[in-house]
mmCIF file of the N, C-alpha and C atoms, coordinates in Angstrom:
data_MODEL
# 
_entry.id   MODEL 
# 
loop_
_atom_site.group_PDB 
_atom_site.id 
_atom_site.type_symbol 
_atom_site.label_atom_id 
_atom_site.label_alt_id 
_atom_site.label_comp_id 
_atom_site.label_asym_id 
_atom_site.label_entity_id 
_atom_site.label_seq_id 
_atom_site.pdbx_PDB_ins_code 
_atom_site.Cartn_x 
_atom_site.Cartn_y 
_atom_site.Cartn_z 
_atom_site.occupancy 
_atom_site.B_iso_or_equiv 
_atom_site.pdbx_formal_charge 
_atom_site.auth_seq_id 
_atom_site.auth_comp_id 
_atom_site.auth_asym_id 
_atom_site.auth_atom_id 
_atom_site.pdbx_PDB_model_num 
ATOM 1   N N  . UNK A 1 1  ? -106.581 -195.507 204.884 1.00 0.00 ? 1  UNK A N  1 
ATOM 2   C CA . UNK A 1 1  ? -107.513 -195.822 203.825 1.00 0.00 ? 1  UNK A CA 1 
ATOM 3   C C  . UNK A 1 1  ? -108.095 -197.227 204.002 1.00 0.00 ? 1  UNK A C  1 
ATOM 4   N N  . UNK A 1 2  ? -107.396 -197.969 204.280 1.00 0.00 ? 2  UNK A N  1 
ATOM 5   C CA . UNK A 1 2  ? -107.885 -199.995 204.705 1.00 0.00 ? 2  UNK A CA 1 
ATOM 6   C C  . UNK A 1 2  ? -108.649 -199.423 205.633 1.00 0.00 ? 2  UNK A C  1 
ATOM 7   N N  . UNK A 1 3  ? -108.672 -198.639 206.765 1.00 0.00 ? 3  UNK A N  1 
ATOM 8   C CA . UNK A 1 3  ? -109.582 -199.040 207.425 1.00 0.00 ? 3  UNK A CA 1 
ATOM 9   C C  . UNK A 1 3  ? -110.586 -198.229 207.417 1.00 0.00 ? 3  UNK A C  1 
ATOM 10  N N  . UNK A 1 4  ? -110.821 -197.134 206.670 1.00 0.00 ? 4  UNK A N  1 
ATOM 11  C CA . UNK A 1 4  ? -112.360 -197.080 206.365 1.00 0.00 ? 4  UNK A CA 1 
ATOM 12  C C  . UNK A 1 4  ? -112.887 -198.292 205.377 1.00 0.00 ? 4  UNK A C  1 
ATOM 13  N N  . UNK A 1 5  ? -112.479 -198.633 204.597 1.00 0.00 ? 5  UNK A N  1 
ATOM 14  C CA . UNK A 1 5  ? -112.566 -199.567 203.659 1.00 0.00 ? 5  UNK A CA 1 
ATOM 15  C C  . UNK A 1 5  ? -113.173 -201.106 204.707 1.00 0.00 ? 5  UNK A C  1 
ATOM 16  N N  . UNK A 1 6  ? -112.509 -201.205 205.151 1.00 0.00 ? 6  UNK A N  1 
ATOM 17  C CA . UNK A 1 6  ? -112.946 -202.118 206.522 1.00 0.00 ? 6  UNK A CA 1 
ATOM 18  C C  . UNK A 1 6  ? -114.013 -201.532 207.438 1.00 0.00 ? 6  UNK A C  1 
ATOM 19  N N  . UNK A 1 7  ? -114.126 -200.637 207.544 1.00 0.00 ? 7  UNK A N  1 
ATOM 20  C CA . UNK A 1 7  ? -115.260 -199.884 208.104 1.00 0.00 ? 7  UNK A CA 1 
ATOM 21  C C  . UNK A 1 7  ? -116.843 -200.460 207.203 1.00 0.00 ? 7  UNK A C  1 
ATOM 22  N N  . UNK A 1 8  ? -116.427 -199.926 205.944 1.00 0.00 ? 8  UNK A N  1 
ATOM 23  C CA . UNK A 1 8  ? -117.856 -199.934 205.062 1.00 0.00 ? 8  UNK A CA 1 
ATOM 24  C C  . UNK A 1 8  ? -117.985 -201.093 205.138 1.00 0.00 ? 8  UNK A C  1 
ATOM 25  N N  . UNK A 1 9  ? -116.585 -201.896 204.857 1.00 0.00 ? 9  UNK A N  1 
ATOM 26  C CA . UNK A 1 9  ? -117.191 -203.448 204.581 1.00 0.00 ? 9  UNK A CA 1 
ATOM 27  C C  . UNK A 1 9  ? -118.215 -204.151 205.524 1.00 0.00 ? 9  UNK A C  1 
ATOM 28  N N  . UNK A 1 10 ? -117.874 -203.782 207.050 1.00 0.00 ? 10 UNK A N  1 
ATOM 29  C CA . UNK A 1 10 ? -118.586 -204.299 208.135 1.00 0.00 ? 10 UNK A CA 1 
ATOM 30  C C  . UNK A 1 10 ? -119.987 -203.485 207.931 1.00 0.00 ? 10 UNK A C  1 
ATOM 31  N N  . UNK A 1 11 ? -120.344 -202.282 207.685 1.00 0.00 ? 11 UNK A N  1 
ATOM 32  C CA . UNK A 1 11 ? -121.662 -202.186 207.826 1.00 0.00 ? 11 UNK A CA 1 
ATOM 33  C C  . UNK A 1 11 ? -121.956 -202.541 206.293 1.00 0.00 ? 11 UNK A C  1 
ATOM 34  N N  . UNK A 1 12 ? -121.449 -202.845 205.287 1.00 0.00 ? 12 UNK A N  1 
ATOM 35  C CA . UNK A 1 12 ? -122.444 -203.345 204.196 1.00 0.00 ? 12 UNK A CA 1 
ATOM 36  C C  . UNK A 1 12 ? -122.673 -204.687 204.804 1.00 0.00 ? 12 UNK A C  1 
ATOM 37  N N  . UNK A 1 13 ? -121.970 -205.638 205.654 1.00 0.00 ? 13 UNK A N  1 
ATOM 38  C CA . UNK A 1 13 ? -122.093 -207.379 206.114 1.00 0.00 ? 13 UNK A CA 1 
ATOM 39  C C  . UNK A 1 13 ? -122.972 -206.926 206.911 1.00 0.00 ? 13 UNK A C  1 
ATOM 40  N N  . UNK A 1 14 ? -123.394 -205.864 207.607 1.00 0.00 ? 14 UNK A N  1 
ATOM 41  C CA . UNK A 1 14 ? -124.558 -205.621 208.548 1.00 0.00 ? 14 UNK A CA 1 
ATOM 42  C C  . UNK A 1 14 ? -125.733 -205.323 208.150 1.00 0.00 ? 14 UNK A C  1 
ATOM 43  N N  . UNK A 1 15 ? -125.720 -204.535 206.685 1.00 0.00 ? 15 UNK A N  1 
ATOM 44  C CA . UNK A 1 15 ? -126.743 -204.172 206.043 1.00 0.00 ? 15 UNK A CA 1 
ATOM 45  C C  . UNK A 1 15 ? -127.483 -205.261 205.459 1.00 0.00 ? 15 UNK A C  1 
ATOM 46  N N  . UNK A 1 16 ? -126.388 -205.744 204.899 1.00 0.00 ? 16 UNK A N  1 
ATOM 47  C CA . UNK A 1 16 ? -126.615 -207.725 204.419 1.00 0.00 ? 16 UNK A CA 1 
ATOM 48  C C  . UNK A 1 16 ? -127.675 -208.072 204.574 1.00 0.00 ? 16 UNK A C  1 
ATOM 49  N N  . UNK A 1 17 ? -127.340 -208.599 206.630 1.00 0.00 ? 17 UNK A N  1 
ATOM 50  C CA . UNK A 1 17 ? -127.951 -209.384 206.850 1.00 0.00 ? 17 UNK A CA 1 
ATOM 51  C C  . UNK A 1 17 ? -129.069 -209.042 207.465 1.00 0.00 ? 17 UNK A C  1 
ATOM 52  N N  . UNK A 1 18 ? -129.361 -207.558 208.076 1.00 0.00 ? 18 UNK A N  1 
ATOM 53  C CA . UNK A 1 18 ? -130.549 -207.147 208.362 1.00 0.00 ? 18 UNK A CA 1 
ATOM 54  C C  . UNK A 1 18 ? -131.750 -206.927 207.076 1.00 0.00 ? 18 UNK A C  1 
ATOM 55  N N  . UNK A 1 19 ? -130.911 -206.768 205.956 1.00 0.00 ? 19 UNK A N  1 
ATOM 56  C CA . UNK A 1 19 ? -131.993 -207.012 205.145 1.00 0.00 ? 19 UNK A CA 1 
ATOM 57  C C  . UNK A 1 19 ? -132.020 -208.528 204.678 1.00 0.00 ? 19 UNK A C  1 
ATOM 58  N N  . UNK A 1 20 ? -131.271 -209.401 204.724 1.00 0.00 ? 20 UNK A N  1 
ATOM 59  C CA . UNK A 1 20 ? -131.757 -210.728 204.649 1.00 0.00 ? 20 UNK A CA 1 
ATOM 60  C C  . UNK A 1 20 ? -132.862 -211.197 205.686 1.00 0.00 ? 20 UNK A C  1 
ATOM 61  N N  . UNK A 1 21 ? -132.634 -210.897 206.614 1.00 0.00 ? 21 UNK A N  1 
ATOM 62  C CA . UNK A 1 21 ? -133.501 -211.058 207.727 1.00 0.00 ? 21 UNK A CA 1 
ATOM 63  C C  . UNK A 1 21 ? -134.777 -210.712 207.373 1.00 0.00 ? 21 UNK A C  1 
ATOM 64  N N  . UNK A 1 22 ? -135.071 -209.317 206.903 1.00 0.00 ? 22 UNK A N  1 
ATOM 65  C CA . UNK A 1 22 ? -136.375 -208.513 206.309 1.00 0.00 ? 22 UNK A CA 1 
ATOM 66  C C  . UNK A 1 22 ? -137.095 -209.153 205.471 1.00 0.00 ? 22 UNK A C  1 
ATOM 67  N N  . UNK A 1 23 ? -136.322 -209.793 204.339 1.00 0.00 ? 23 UNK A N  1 
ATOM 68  C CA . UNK A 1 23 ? -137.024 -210.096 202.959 1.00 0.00 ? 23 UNK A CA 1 
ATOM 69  C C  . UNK A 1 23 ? -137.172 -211.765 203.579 1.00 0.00 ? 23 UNK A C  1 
ATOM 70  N N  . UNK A 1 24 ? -135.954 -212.357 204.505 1.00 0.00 ? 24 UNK A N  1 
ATOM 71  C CA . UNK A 1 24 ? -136.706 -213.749 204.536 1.00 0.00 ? 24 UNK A CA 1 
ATOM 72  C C  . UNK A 1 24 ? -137.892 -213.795 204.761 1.00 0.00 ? 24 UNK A C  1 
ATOM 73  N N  . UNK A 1 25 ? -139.000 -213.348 205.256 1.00 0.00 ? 25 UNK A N  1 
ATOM 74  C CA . UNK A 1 25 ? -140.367 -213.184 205.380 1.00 0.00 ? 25 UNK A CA 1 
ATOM 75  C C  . UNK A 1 25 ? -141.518 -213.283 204.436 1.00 0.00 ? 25 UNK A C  1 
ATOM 76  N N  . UNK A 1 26 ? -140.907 -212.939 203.260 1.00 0.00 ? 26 UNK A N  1 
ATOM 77  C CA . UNK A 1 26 ? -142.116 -212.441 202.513 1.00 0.00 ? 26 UNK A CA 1 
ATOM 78  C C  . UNK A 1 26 ? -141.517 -213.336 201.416 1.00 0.00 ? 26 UNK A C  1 
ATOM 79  N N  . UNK A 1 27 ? -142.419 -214.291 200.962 1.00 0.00 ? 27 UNK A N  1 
ATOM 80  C CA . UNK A 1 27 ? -142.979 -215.602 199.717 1.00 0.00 ? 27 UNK A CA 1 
ATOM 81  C C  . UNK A 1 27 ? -142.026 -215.238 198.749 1.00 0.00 ? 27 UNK A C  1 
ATOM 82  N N  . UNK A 1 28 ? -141.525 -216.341 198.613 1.00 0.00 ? 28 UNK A N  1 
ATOM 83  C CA . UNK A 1 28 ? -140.466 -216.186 197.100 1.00 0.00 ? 28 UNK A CA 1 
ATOM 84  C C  . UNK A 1 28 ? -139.101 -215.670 196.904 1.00 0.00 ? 28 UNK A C  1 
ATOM 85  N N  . UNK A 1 29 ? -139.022 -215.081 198.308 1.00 0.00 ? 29 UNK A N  1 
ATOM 86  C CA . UNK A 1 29 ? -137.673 -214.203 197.690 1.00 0.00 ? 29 UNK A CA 1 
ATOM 87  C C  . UNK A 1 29 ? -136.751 -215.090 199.033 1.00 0.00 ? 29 UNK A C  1 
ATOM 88  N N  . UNK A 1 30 ? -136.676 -216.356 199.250 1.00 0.00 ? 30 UNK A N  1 
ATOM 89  C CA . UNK A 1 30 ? -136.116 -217.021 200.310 1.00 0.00 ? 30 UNK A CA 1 
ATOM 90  C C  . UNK A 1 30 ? -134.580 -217.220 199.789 1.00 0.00 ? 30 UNK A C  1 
ATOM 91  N N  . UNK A 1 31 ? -134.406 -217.668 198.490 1.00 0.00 ? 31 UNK A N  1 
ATOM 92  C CA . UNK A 1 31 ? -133.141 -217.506 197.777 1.00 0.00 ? 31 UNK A CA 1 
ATOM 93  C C  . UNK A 1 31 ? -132.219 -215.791 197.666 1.00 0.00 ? 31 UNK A C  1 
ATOM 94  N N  . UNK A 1 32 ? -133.424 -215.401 197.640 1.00 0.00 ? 32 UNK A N  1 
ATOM 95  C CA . UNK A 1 32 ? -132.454 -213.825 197.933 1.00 0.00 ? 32 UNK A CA 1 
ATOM 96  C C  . UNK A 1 32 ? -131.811 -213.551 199.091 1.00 0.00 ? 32 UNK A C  1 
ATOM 97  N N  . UNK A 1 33 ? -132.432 -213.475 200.057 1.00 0.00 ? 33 UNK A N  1 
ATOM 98  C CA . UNK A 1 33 ? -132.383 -213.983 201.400 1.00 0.00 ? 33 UNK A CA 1 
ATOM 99  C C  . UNK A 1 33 ? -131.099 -214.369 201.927 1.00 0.00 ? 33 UNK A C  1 
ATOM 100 N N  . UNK A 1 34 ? -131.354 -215.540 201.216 1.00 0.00 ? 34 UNK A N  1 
ATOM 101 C CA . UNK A 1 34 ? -129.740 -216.781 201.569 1.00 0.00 ? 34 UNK A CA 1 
ATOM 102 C C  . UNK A 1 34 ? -128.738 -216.162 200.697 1.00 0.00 ? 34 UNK A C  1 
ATOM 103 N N  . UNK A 1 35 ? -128.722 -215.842 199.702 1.00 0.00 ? 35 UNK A N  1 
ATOM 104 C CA . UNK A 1 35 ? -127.348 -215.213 198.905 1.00 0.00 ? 35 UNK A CA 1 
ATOM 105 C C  . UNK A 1 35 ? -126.984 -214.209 199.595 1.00 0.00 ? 35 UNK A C  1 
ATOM 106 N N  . UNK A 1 36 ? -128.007 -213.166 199.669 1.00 0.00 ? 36 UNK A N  1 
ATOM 107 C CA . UNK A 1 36 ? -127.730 -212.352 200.801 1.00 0.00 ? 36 UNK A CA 1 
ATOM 108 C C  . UNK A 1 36 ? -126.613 -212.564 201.954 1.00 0.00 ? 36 UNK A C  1 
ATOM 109 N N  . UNK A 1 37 ? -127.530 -213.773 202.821 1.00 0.00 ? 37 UNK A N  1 
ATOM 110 C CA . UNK A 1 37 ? -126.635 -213.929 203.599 1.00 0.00 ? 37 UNK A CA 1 
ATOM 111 C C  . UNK A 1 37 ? -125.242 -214.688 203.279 1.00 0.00 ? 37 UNK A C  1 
ATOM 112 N N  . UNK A 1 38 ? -124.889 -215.141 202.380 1.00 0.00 ? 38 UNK A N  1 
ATOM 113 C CA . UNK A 1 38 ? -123.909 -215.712 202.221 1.00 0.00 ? 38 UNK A CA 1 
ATOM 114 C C  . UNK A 1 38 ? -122.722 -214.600 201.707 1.00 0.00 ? 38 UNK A C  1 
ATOM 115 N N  . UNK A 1 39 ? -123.345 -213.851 200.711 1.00 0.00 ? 39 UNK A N  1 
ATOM 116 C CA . UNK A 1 39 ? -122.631 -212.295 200.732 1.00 0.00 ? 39 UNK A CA 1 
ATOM 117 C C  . UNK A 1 39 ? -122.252 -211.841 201.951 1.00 0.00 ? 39 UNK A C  1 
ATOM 118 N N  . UNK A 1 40 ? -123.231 -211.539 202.641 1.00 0.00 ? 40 UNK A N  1 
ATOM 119 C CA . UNK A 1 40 ? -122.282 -210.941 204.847 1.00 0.00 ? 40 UNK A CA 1 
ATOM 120 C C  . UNK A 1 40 ? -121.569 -211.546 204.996 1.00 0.00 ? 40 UNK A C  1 
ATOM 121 N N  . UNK A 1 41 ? -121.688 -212.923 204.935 1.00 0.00 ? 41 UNK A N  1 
ATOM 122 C CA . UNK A 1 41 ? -120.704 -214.210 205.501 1.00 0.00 ? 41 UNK A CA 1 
ATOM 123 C C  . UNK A 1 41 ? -119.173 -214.110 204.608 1.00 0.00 ? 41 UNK A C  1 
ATOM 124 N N  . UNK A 1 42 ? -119.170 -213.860 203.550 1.00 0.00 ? 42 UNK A N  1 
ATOM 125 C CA . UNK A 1 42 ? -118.040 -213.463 202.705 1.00 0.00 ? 42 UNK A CA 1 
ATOM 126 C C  . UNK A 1 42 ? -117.034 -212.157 203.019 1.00 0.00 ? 42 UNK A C  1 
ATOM 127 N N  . UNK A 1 43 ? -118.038 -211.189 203.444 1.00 0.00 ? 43 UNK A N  1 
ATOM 128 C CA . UNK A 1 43 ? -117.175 -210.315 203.583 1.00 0.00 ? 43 UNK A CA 1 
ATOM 129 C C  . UNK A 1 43 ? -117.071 -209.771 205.198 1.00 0.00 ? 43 UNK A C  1 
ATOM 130 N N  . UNK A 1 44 ? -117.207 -211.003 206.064 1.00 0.00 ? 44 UNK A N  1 
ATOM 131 C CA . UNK A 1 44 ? -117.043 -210.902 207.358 1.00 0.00 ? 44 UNK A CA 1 
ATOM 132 C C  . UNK A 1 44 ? -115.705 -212.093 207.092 1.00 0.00 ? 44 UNK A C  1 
ATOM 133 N N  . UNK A 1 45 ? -115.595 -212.785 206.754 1.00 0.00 ? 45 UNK A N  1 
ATOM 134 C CA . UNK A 1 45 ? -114.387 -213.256 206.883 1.00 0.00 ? 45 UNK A CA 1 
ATOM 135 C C  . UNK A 1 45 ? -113.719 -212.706 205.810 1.00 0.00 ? 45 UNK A C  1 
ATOM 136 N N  . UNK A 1 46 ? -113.753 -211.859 204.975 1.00 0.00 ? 46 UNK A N  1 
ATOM 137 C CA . UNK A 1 46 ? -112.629 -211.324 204.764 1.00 0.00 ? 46 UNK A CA 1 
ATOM 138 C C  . UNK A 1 46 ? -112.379 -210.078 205.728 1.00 0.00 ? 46 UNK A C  1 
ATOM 139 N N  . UNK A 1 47 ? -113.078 -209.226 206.108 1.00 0.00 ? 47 UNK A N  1 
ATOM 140 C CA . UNK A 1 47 ? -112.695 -208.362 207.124 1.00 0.00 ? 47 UNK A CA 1 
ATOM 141 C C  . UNK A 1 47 ? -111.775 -209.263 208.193 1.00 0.00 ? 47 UNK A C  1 
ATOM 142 N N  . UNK A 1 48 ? -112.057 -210.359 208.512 1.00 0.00 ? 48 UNK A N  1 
ATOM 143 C CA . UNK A 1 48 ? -111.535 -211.238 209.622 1.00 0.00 ? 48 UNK A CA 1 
ATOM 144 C C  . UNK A 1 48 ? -109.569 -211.768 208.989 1.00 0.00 ? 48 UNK A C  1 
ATOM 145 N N  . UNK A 1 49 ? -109.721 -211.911 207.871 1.00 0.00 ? 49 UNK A N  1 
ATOM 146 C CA . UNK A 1 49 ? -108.992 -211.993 207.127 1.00 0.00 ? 49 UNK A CA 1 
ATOM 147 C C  . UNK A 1 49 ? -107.725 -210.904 207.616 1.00 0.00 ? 49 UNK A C  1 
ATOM 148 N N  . UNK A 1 50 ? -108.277 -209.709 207.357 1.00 0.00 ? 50 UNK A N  1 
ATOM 149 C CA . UNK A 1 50 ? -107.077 -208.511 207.120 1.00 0.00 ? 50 UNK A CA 1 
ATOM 150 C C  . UNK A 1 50 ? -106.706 -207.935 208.690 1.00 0.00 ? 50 UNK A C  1 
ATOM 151 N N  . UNK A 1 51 ? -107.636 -208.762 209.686 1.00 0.00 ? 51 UNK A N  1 
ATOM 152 C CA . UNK A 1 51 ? -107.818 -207.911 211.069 1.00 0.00 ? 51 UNK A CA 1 
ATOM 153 C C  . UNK A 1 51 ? -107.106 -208.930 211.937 1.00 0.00 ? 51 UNK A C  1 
ATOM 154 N N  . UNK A 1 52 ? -107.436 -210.403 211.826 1.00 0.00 ? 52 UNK A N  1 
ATOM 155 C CA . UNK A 1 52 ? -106.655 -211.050 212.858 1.00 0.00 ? 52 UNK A CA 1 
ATOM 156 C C  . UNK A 1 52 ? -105.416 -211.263 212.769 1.00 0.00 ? 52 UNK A C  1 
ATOM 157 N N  . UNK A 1 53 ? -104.642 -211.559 213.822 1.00 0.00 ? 53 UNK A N  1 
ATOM 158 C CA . UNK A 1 53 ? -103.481 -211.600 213.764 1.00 0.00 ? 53 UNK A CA 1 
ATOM 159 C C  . UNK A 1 53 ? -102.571 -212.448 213.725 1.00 0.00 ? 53 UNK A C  1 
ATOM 160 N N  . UNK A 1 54 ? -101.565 -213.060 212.947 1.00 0.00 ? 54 UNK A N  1 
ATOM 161 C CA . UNK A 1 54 ? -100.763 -214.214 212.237 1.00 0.00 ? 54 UNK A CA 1 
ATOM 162 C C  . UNK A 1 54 ? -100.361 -214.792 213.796 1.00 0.00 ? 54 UNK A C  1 
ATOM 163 N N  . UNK A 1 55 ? -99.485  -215.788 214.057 1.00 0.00 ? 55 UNK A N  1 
ATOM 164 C CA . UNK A 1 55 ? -98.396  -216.690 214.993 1.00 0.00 ? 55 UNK A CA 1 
ATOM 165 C C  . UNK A 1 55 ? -97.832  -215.397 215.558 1.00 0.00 ? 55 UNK A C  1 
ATOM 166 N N  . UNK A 1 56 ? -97.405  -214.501 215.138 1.00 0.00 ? 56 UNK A N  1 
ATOM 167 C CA . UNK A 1 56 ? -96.169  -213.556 215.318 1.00 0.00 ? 56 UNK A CA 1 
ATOM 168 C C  . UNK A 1 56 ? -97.251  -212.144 215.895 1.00 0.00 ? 56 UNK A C  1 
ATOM 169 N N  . UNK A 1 57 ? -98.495  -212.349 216.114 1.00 0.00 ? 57 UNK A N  1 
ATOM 170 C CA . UNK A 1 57 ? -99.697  -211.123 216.628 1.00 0.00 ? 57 UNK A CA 1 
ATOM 171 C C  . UNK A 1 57 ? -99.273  -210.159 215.449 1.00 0.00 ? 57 UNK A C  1 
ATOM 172 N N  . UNK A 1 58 ? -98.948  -210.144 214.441 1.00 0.00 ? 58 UNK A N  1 
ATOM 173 C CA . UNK A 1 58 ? -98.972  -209.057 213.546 1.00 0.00 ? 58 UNK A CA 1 
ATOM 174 C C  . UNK A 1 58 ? -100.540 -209.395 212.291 1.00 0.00 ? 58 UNK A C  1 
ATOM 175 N N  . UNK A 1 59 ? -101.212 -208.457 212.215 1.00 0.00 ? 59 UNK A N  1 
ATOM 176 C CA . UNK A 1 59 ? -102.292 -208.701 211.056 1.00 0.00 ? 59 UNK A CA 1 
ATOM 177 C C  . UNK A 1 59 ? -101.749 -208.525 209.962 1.00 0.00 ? 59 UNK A C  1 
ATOM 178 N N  . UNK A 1 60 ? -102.443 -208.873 209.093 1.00 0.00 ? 60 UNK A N  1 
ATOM 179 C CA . UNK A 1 60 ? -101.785 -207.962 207.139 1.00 0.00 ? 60 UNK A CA 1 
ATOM 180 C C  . UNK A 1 60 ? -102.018 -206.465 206.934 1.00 0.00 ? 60 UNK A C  1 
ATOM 181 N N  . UNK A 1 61 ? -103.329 -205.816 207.659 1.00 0.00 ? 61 UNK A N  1 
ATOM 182 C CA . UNK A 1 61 ? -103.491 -204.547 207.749 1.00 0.00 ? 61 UNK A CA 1 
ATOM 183 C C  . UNK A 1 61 ? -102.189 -204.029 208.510 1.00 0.00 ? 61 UNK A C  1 
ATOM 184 N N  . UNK A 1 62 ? -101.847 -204.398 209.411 1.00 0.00 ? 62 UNK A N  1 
ATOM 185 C CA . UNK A 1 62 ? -100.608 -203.824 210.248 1.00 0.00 ? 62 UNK A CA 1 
ATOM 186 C C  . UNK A 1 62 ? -99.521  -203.857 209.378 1.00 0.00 ? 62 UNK A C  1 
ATOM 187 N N  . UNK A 1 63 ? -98.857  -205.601 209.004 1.00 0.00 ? 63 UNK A N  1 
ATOM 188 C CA . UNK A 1 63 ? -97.906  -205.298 207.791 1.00 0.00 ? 63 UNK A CA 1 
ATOM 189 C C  . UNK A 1 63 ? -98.170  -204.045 206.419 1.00 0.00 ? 63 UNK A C  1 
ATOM 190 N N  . UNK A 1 64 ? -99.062  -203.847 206.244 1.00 0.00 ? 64 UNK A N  1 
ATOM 191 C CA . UNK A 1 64 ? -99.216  -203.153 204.890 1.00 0.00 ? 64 UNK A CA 1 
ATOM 192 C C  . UNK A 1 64 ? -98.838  -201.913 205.521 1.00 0.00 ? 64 UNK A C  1 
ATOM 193 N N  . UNK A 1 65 ? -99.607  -201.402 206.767 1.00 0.00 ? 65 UNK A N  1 
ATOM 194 C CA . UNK A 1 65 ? -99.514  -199.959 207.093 1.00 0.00 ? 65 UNK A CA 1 
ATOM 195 C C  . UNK A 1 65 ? -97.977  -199.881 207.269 1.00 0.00 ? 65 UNK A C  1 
ATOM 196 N N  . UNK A 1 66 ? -97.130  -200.482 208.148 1.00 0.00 ? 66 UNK A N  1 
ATOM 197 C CA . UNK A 1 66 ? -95.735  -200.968 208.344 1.00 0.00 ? 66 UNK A CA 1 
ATOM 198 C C  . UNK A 1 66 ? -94.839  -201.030 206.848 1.00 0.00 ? 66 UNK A C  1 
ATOM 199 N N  . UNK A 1 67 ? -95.527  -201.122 205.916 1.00 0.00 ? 67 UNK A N  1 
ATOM 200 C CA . UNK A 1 67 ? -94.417  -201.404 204.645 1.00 0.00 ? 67 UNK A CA 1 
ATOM 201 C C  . UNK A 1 67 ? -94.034  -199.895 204.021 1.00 0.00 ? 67 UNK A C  1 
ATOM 202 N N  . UNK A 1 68 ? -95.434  -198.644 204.425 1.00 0.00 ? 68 UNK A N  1 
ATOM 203 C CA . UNK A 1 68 ? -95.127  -197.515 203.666 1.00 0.00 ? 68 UNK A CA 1 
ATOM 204 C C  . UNK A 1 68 ? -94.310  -196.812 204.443 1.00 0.00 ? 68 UNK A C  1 
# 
């Protein structure tokens, strides 16, 4: 289940920023844009968060799957 969940998360941080990219273009909406991107940026390090792996190469996704 985490890792579809991690799945979506990466293409909504992809969807993000290709539409930040889109709308930076067009007058006025430059603040949308940037929240936008700061939204991808949020949930790319939390994906980064649950995926890399501690001192010991174990991730938290691994511990969690490991605890049931």
């Amino acid at each position: 289940m985490l890792n579809t969940v991690l799945s979506i998360l990466m293409l909504a941080a992809i969807a993000l920023a290709l539409g930040a990219a889109w709308i930076w273009r067009r007058p006025g909406m430059r603040r949308q844009a940037a929240l936008m991107l700061v939204l991808a940026a949020v949930a790319l390090v939390n994906v980064a968060i649950w995926t890399v792996p501690d001192g010991e190469g174990r991730s938290p996704a691994e511990q969690l799957s490991d605890a049931r």
